[in-house]
C-alpha positions in Angstrom: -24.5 -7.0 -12.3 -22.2 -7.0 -9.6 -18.7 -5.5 -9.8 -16.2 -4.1 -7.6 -14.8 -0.2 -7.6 -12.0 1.2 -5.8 -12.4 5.2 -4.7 -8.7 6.1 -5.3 -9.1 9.7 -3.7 -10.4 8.0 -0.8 -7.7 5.6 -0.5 -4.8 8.4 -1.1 -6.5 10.9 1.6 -6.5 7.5 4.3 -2.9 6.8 3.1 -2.0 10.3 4.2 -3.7 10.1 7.4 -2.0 6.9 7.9 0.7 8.0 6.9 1.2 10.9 9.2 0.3 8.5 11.6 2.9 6.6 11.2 5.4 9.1 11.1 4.4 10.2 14.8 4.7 6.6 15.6 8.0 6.5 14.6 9.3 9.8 16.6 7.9 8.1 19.2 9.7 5.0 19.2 12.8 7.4 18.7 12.2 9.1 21.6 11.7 5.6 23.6 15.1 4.6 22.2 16.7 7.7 23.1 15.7 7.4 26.7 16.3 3.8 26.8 19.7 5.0 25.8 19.4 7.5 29.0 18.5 4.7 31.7 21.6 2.6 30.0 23.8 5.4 30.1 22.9 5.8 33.6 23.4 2.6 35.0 26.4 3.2 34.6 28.5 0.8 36.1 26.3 -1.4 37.2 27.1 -4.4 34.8 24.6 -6.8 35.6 21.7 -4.3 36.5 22.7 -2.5 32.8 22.9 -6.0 30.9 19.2 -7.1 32.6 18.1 -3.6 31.5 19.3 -3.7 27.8 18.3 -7.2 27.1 14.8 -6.1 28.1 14.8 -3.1 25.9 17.0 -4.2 22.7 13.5 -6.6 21.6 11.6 -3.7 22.3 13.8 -1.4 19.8 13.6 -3.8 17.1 10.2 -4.2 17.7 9.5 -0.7 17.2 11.1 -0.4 14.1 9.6 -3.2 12.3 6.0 -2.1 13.3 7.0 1.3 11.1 8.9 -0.8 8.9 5.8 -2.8 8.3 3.3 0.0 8.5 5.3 1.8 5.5 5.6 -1.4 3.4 2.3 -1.7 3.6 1.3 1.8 2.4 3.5 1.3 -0.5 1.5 -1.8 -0.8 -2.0 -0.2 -1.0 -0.7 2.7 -3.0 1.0 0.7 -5.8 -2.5 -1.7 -5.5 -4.6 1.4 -6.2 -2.4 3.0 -9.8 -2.9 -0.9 -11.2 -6.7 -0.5 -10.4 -6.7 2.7 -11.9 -4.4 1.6 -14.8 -6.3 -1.4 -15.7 -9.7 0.5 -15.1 -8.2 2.8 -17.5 -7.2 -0.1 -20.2 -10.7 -1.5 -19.8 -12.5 1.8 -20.3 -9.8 2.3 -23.6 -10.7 -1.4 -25.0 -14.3 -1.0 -24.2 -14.7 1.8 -26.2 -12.5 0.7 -29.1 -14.9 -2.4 -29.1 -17.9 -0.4 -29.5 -16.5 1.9 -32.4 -15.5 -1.0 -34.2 -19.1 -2.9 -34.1 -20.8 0.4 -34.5 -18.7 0.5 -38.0 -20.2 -2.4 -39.2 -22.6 -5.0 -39.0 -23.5 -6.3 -35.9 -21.1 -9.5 -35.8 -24.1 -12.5 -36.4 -25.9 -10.5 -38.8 -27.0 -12.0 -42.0 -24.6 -9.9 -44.5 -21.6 -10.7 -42.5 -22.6 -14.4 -40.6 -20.9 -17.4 -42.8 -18.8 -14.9 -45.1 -15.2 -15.9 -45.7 -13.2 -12.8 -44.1 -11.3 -11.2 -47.2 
């Protein structure tokens, strides 16, 4: 019987590394902003060399900030993916077993002393 299974340790130790990942990512875009800020800053006066410049790096910014933006969404995404797994896994296991304790109390359901009775 096939099935499907979801290793939820496994998931939460990738999600750190990610995670950590992620979180270098975004000191490094903070860096690039900061010295995109520098080469602005240094330009100085020169209006149409500085406008060129920033109109080159302000996509750039925003881009870097919605790929960390994205990348964190999306481990939010997996993690709150993984508790329902676990949580339904868990309601499944809980039905399952209240299931079995209630046929193993009786007769099994199509057995002659309970099949065609009139339940009381």
């Amino acid at each position: 019987m096939g099935g499907y299974a979801v290793d939820a340790a496994g998931v939460a130790s990738l999600s750190q590394t990610v995670s950590g990942t992620v979180s270098d990512v975004e000191q490094s875009v903070d860096a690039a902003a900061d010295a995109a800020d520098a080469v602005s800053a240094a330009l100085g006066s020169l209006t149409a060399v500085r406008a060129a410049f920033e109109s080159a790096a302000d996509p750039r910014r925003e881009a870097g900030k919605a790929l960390v933006s994205r990348a964190r969404s999306t481990l939010a995404a997996v993690h709150e993916g993984t508790l329902a797994f676990v949580e339904a896994d868990q309601t499944m296991a809980a039905s399952t077993t209240a299931a079995r304790t209630a046929t193993e109390a009786g007769p099994p359901p199509y057995s002659s002393r309970r099949f065609g009775q009139v339940p009381q």
